[in-house]
DRENFI-722690 format. One record per residue: residue in one letter; x negated, y negated, z of N, C-alpha, C in turn. Coordinates in Angstrom, 2 decimals, padded with zeros to 5 digits, always signed. Example, Ala and Ser with C-alpha at 12.3 -4.5 7.8 and 13.67 -1.06 7.14 Angstrom:
SITE_A_-013.19_+005.69_+007.80_-012.30_+004.50_+007.80_-013.20_+003.30_+007.80
SITE_S_-012.85_+002.25_+007.08_-013.67_+001.06_+007.14_-012.90_-000.03_+007.87
# end
This chain:
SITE_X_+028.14_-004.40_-018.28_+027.31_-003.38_-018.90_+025.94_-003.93_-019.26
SITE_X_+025.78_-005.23_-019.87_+024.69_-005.31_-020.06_+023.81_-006.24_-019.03
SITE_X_+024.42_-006.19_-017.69_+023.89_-006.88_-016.66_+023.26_-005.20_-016.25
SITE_X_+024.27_-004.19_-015.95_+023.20_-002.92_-015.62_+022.19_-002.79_-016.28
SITE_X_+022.07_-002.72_-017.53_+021.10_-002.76_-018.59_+020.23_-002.89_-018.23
SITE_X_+020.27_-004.46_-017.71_+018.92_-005.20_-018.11_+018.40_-004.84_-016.64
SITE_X_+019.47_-004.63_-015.15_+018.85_-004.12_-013.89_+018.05_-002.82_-014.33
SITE_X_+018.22_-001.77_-014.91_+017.78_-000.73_-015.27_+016.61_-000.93_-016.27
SITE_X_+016.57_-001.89_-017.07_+015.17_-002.11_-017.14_+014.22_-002.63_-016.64
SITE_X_+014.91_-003.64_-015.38_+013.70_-004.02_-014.23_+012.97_-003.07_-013.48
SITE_X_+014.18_-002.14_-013.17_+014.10_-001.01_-012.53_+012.67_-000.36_-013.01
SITE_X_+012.93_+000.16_-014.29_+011.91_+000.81_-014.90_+010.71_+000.23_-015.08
SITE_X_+010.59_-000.85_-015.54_+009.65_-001.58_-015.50_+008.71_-002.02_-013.74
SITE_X_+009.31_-001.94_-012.69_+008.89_-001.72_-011.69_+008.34_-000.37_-011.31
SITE_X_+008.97_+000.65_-012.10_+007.86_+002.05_-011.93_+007.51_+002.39_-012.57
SITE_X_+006.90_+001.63_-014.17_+006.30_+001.64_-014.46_+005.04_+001.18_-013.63
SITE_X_+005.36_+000.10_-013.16_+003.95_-000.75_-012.26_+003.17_+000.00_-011.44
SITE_X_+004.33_+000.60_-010.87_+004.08_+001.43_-009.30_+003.08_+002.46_-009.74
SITE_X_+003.33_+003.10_-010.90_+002.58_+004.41_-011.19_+001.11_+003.83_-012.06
SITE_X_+001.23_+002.48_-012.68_+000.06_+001.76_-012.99_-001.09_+001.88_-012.04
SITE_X_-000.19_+001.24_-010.74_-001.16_+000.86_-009.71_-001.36_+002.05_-008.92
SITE_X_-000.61_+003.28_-009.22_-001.52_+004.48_-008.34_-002.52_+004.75_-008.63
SITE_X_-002.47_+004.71_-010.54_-003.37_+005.08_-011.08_-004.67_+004.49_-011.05
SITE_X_-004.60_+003.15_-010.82_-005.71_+002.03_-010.55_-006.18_+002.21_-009.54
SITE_X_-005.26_+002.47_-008.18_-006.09_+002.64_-006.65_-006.83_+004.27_-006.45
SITE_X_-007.63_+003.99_-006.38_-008.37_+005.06_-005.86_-009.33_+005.44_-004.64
SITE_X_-009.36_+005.92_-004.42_-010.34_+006.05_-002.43_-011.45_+005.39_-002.68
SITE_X_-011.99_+005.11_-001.81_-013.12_+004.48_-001.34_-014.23_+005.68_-001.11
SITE_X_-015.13_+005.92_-001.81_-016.20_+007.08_-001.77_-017.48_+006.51_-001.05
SITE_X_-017.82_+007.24_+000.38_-019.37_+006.98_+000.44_-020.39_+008.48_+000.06
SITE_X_-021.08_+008.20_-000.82_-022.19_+009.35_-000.60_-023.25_+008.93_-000.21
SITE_X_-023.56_+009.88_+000.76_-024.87_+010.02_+001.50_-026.19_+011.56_+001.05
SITE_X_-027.36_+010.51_+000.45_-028.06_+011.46_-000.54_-027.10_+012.73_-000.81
SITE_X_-026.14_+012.10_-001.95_-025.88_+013.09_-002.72_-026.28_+013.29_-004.31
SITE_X_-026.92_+014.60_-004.10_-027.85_+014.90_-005.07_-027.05_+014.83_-006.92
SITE_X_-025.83_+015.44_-006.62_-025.24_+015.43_-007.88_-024.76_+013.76_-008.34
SITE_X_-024.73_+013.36_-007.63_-024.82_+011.73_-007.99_-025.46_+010.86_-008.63
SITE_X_-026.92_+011.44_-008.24_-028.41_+011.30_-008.51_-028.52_+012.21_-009.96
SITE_X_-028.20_+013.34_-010.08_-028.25_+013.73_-011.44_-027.27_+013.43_-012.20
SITE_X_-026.11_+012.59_-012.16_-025.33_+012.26_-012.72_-025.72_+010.89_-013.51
SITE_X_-026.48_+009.95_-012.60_-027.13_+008.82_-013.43_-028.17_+008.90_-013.94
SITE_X_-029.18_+009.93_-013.48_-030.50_+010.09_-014.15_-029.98_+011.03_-015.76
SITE_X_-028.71_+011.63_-015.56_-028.27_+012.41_-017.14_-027.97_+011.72_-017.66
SITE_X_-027.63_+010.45_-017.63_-027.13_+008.48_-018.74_-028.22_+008.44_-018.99
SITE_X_-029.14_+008.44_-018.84_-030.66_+008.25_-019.03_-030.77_+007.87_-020.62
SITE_X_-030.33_+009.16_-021.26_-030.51_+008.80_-022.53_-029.03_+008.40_-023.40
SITE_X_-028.32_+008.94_-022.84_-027.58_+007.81_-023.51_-027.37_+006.30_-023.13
SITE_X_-027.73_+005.81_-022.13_-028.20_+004.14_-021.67_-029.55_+003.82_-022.81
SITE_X_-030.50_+004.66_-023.19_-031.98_+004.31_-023.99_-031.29_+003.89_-025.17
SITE_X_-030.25_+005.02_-025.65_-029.24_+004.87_-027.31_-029.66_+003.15_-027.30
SITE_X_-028.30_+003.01_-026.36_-028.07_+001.76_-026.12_-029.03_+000.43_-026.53
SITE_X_-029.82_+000.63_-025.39_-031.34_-000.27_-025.54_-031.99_-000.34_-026.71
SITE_X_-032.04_+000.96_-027.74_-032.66_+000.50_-028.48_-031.99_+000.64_-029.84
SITE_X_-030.67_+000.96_-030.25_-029.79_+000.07_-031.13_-028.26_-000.65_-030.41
SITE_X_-028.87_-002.10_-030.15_-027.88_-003.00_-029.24_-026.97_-003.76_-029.99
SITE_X_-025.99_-003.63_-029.71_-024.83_-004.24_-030.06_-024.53_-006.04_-030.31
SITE_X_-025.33_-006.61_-029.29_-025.36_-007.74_-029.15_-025.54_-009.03_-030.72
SITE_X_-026.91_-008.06_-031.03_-027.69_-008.44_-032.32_-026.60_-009.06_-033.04
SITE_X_-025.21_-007.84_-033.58_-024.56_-008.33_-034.75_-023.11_-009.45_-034.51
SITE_X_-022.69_-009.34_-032.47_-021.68_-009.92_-032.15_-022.20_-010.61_-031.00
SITE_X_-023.37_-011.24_-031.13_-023.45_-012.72_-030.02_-022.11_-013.55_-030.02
SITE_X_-021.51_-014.21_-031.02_-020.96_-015.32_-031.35_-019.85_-014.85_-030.78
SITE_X_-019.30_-013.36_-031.06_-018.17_-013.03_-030.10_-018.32_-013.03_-028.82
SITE_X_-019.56_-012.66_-028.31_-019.60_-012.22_-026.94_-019.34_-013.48_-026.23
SITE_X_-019.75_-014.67_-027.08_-019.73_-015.90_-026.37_-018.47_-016.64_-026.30
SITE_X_-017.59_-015.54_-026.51_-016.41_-016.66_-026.77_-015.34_-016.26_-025.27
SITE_X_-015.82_-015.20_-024.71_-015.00_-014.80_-023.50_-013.72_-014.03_-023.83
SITE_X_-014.04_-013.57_-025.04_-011.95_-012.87_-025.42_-012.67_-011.80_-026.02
SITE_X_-012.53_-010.84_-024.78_-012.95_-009.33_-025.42_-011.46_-008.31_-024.92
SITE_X_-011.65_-007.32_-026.07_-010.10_-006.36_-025.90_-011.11_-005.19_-025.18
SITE_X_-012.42_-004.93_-025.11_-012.86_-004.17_-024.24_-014.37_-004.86_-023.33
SITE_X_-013.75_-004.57_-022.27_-014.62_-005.90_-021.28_-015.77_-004.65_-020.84
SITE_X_-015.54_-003.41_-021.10_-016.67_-002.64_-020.35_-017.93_-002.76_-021.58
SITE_X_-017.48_-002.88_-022.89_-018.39_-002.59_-024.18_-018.75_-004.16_-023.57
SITE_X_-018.68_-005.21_-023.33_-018.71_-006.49_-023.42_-019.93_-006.24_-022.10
SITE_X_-019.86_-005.86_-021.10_-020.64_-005.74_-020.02_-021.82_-005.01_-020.23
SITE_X_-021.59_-003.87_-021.14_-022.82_-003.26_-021.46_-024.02_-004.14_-022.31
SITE_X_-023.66_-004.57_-023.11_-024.19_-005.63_-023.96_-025.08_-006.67_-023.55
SITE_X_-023.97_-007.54_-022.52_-025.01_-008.32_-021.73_-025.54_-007.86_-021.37
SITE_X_-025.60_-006.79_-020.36_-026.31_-006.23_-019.57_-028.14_-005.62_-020.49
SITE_X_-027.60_-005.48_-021.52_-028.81_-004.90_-022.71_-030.04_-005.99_-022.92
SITE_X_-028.72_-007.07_-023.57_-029.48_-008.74_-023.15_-030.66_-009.12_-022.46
SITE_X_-029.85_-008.89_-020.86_-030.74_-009.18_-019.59_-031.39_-008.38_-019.47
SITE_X_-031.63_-007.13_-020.08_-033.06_-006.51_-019.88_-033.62_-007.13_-020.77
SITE_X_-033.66_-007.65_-022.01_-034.53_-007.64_-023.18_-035.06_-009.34_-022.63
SITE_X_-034.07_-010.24_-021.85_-034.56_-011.54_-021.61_-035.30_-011.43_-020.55
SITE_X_-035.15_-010.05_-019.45_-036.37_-009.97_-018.00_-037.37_-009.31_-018.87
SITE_X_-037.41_-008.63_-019.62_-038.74_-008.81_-020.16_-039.53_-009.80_-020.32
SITE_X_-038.87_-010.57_-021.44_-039.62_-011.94_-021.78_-039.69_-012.64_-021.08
SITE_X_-039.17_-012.87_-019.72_-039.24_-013.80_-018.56_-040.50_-013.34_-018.04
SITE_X_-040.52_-012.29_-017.11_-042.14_-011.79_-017.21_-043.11_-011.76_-017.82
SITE_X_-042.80_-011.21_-018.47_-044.45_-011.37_-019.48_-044.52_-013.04_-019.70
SITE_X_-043.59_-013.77_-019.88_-043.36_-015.32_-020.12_-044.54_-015.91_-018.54
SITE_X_-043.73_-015.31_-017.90_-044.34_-015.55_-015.95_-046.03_-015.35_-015.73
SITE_X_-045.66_-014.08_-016.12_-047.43_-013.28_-016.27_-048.67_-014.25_-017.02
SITE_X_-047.77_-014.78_-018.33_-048.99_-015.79_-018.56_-048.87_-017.11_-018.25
SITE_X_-048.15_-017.95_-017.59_-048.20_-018.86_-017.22_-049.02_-018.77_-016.01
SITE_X_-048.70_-017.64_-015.12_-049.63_-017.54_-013.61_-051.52_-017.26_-013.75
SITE_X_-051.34_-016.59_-015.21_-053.15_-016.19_-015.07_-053.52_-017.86_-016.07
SITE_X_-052.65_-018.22_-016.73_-053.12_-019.98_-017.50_-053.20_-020.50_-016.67
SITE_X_-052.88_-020.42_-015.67_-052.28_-021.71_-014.17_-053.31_-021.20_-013.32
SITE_X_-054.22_-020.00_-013.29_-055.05_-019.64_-012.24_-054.80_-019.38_-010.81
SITE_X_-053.08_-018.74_-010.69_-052.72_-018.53_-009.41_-052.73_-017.05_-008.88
SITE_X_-052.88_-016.88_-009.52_-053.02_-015.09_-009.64_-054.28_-014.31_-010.81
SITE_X_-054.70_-013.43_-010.30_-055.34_-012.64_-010.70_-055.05_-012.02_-011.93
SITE_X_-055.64_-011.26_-013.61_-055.03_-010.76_-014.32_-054.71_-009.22_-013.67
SITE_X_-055.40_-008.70_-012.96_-054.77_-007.58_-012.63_-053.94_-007.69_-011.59
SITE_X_-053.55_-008.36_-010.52_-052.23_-008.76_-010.00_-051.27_-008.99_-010.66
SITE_X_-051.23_-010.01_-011.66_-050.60_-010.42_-012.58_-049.37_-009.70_-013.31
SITE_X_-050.76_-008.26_-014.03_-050.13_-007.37_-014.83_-049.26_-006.32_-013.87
SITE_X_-049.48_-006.40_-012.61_-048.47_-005.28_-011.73_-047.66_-005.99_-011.61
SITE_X_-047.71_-007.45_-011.42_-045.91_-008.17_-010.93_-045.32_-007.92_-011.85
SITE_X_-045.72_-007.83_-013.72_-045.16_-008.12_-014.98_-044.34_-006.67_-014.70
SITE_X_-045.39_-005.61_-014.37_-045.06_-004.28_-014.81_-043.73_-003.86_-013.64
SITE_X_-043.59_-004.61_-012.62_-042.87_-004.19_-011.05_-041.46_-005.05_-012.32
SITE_X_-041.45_-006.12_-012.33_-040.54_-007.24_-013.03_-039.74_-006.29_-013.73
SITE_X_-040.45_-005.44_-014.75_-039.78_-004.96_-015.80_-038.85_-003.72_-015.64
SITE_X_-039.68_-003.08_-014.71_-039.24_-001.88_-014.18_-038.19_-002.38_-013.27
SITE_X_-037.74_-003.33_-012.57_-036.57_-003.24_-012.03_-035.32_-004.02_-012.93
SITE_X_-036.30_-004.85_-013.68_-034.96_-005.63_-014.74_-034.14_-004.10_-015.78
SITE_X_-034.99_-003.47_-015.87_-034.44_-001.83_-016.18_-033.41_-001.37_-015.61
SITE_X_-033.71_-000.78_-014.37_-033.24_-000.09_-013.34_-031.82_-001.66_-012.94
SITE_X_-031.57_-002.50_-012.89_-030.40_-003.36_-013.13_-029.86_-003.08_-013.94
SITE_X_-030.36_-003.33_-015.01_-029.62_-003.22_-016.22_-028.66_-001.40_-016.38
SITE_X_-029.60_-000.74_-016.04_-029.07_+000.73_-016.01_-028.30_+000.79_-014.91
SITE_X_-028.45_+000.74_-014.11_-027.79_+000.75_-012.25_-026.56_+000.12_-012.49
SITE_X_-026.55_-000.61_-013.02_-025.49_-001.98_-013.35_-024.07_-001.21_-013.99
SITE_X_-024.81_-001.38_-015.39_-023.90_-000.08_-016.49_-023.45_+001.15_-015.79
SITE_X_-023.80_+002.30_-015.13_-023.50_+002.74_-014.46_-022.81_+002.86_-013.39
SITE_X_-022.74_+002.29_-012.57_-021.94_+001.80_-011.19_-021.06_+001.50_-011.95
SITE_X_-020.70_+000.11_-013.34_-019.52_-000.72_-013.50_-018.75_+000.04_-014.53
SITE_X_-019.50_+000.79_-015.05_-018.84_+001.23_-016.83_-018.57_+003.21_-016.33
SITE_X_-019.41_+003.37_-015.87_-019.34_+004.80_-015.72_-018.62_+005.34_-014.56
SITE_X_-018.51_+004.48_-013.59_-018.15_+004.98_-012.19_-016.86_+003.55_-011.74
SITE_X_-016.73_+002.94_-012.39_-015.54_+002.09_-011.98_-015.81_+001.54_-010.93
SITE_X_-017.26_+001.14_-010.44_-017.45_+000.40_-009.46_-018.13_+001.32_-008.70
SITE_X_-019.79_+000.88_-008.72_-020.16_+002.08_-007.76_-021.92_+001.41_-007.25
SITE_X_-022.14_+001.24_-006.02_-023.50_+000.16_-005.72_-023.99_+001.12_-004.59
SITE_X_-025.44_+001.65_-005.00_-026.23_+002.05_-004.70_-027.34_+001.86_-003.75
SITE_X_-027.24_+001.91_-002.12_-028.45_+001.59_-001.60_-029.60_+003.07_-001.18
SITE_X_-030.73_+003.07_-001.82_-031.65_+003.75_-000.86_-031.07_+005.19_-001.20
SITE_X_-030.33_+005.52_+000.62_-029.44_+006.64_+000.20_-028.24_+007.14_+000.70
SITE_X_-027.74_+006.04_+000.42_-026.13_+005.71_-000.22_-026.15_+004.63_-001.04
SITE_X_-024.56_+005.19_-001.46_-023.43_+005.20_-002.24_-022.80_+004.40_-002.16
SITE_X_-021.65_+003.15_-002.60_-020.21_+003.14_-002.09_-019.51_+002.95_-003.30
SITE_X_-018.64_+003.92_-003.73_-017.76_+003.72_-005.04_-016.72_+003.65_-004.72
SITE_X_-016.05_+002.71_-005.69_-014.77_+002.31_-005.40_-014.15_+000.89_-006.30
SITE_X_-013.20_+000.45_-007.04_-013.26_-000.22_-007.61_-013.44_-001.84_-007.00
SITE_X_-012.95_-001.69_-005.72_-013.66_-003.41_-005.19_-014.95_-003.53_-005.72
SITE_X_-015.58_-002.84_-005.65_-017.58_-003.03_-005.52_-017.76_-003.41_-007.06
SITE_X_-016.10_-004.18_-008.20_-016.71_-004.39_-009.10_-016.27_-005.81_-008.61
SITE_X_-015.64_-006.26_-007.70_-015.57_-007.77_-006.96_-017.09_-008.19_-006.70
SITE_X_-017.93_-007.29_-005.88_-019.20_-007.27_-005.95_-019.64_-007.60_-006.87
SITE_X_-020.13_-006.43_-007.78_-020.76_-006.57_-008.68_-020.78_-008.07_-009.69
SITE_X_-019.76_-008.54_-009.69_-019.58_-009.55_-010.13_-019.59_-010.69_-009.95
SITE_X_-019.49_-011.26_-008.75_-020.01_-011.90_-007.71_-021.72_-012.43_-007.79
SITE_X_-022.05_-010.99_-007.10_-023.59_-010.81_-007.27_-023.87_-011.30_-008.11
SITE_X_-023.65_-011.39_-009.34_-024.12_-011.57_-010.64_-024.66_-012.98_-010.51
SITE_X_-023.37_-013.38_-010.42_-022.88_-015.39_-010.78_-023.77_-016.05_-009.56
SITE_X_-024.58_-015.10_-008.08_-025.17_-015.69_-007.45_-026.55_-015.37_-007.76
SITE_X_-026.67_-014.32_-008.89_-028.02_-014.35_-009.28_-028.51_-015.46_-010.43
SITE_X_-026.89_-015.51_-011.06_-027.75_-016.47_-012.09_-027.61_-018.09_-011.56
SITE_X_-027.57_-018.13_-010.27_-027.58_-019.40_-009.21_-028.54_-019.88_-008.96
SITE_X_-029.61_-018.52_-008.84_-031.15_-018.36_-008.26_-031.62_-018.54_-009.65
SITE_X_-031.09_-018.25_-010.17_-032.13_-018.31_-011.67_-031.96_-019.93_-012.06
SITE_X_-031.30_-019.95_-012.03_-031.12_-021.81_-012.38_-032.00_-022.55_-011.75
SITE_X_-032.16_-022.56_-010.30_-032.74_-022.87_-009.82_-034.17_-022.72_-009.80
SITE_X_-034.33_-021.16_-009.94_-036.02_-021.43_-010.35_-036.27_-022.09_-011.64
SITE_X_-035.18_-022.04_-012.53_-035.92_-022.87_-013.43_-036.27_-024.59_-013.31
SITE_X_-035.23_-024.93_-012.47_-035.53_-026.46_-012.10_-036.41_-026.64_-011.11
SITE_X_-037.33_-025.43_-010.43_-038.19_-025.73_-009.53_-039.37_-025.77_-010.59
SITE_X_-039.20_-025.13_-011.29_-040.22_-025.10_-012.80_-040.99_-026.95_-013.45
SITE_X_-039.91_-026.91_-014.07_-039.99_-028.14_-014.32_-040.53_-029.74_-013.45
SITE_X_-041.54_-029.79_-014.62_-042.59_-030.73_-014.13_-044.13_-029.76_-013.43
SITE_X_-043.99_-028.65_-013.28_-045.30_-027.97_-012.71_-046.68_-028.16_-013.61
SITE_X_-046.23_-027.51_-014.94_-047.28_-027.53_-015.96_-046.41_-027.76_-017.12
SITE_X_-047.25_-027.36_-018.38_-046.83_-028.28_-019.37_-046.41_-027.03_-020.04
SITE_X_-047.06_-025.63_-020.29_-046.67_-024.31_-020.40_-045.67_-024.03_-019.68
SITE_X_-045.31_-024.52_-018.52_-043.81_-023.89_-017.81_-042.63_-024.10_-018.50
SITE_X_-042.44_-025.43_-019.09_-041.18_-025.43_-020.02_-041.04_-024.60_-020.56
SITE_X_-041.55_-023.37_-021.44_-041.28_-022.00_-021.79_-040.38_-021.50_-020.51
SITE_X_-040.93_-021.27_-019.50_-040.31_-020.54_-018.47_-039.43_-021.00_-017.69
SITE_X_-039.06_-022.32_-017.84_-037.66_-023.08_-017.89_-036.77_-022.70_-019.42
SITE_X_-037.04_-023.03_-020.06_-036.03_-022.36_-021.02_-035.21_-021.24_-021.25
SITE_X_-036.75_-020.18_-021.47_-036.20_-018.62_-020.58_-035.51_-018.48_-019.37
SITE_X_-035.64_-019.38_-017.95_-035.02_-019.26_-016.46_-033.34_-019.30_-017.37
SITE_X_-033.25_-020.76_-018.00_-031.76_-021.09_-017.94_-031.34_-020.30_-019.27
SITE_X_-031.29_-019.60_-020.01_-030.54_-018.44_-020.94_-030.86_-017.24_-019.74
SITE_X_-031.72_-016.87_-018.98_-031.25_-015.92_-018.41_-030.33_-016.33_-017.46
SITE_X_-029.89_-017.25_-016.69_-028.74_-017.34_-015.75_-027.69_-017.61_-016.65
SITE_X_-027.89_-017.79_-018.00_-026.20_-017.58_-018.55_-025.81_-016.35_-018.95
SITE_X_-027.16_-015.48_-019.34_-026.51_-013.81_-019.35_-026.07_-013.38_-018.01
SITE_X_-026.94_-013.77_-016.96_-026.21_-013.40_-015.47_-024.66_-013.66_-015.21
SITE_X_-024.71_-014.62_-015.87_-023.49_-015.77_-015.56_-022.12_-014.63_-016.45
SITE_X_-022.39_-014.38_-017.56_-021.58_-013.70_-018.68_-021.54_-012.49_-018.07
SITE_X_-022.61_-011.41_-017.55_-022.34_-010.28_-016.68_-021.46_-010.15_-015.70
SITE_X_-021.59_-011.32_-014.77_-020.79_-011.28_-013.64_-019.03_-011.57_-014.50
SITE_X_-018.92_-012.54_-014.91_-017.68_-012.90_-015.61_-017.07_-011.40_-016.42
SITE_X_-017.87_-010.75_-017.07_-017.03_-009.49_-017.34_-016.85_-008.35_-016.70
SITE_X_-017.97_-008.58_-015.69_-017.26_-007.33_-014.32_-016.09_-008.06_-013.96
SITE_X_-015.71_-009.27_-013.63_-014.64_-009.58_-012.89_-013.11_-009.07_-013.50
SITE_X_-013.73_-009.25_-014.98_-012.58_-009.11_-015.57_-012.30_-007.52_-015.54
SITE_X_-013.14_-006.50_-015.45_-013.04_-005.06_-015.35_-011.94_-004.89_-013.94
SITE_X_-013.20_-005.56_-012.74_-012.29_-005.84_-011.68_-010.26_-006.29_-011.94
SITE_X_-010.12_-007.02_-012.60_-008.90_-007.47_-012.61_-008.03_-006.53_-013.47
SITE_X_-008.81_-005.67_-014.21_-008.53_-004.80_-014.97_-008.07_-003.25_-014.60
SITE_X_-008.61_-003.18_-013.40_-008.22_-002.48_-012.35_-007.15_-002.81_-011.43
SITE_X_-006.19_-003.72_-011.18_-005.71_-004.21_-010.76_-006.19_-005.51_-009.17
SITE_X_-006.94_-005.79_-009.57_-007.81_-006.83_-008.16_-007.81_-006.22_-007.05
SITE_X_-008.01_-004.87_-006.94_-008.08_-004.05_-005.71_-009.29_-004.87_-004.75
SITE_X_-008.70_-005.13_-003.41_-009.71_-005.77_-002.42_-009.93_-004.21_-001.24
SITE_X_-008.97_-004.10_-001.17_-008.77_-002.94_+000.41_-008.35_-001.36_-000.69
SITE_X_-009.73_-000.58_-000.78_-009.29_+000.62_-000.72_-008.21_+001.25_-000.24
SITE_X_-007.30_+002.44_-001.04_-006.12_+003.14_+000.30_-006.87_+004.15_+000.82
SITE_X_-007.82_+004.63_+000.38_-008.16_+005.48_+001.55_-009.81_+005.70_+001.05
SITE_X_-010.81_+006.20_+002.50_-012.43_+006.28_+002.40_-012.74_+007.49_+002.41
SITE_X_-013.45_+008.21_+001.44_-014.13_+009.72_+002.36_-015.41_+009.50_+002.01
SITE_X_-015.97_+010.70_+002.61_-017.53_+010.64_+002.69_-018.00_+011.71_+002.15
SITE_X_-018.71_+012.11_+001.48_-019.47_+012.53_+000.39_-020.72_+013.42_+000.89
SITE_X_-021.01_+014.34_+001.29_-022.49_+014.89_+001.59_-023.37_+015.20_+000.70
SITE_X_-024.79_+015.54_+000.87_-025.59_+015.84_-000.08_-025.04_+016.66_-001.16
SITE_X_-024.56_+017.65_-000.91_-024.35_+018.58_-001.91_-023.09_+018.23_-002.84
SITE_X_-022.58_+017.41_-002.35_-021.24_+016.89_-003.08_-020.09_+017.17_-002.31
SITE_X_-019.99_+017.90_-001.28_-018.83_+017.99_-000.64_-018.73_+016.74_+000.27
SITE_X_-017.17_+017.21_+000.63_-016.29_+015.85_+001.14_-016.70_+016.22_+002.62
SITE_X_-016.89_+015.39_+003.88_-017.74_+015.70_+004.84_-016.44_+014.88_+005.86
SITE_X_-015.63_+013.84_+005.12_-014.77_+013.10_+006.17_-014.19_+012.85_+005.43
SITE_X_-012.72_+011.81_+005.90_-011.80_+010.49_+005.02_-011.68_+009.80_+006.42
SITE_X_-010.82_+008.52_+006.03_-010.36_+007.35_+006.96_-009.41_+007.20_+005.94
SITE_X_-007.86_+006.60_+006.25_-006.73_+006.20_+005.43_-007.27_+004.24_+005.90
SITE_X_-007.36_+003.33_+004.91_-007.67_+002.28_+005.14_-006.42_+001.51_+005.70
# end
């Protein structure tokens, strides 16, 4: 009797899993300029600004740094808040080292600062969105691909951006005597990169480590479904 038992709770406990992981797998979405997609992230708009401008980070750095979060999406948003507020200061940091250094023009200057900022934005928002709002969702041009792998991506990406960032900061060093600012700034921003990518992964795993979609459809402008493929 209590050998059935305990089979009958494997039992259960195996569909429990099963219905876990239906719930976790989900199709593979491409949209192609679809418009409600487009108003779907431009309507975060303001609630992503909330965000930006009362940030969470301020009162729980010391947690964030410890890697043991019970919610990894609040944990992603955060950094992500971070790395806009540190691509700011990296630019404008950049902007005056290049017109002190005489390699650039001040009005060149001020468009790279202003291009810099505007996309460390549009990351930071694009980011949150795709990972927190859409369970994995990366944006080219005009398409789409959502789906929870693309937070394997997303996370990934990250840890090879803050690769590049490391690196420019050690190409830094030794240039001028003002660049050590912009070595300092390079390497705290590749550890927020570094901390971004690390909590998409964990979203990713959180989803169950989905690599292979079960199934793809395709998305048209208007929002309708236009195809599928079973993967």
């Amino acid at each position: 009797s209590s050998f059935s038992s305990s089979c009958l709770s494997k039992a259960q406990r195996l569909q429990l899993r099963a219905r876990t992981w239906d719930k976790m797998s989900k199709p593979c979405v491409l949209h192609f300029l679809d418009t409600k997609l487009l108003q779907e992230y431009t309507g975060t708009c303001e609630e992503y600004s909330g965000y930006v401008k009362k940030p969470g980070f301020c009162h729980h750095l010391k947690t964030m740094l410890t890697c043991k979060h019970s919610d990894w999406c609040t944990a992603f948003r955060e950094w992500g808040i971070l790395q806009l507020y540190f691509a700011i200061m990296v630019a404008i940091a950049s902007t005056i080292i290049n017109i002190v250094d005489g390699k650039v023009g001040i009005v060149n200057a001020t468009w790279i600062c202003c291009v810099q900022i505007i996309f460390g934005y549009i990351f930071a928002h694009l980011g949150w969105f795709g990972v927190v709002k859409k369970d994995g969702c990366f944006c080219c041009i005009i398409a789409c691909c959502e789906c929870p792998p693309i937070l394997l991506f997303w996370g990934l990406l990250m840890m090879f951006w803050a690769c590049g960032a490391v690196a420019t900061a050690i190409s830094s060093i030794g240039v001028c005597p003002i660049c050590v600012v912009n070595v300092c700034l390079q390497s705290i921003y590749a550890i927020i990169l570094f901390y971004m990518g690390f909590a998409c992964l964990n979203i990713w795993m959180q989803h169950g480590k989905e690599i292979v979609p079960p199934e793809i459809d395709i998305v048209g402008p208007a929002g309708e479904q236009v195809g599928s493929a079973t993967a």
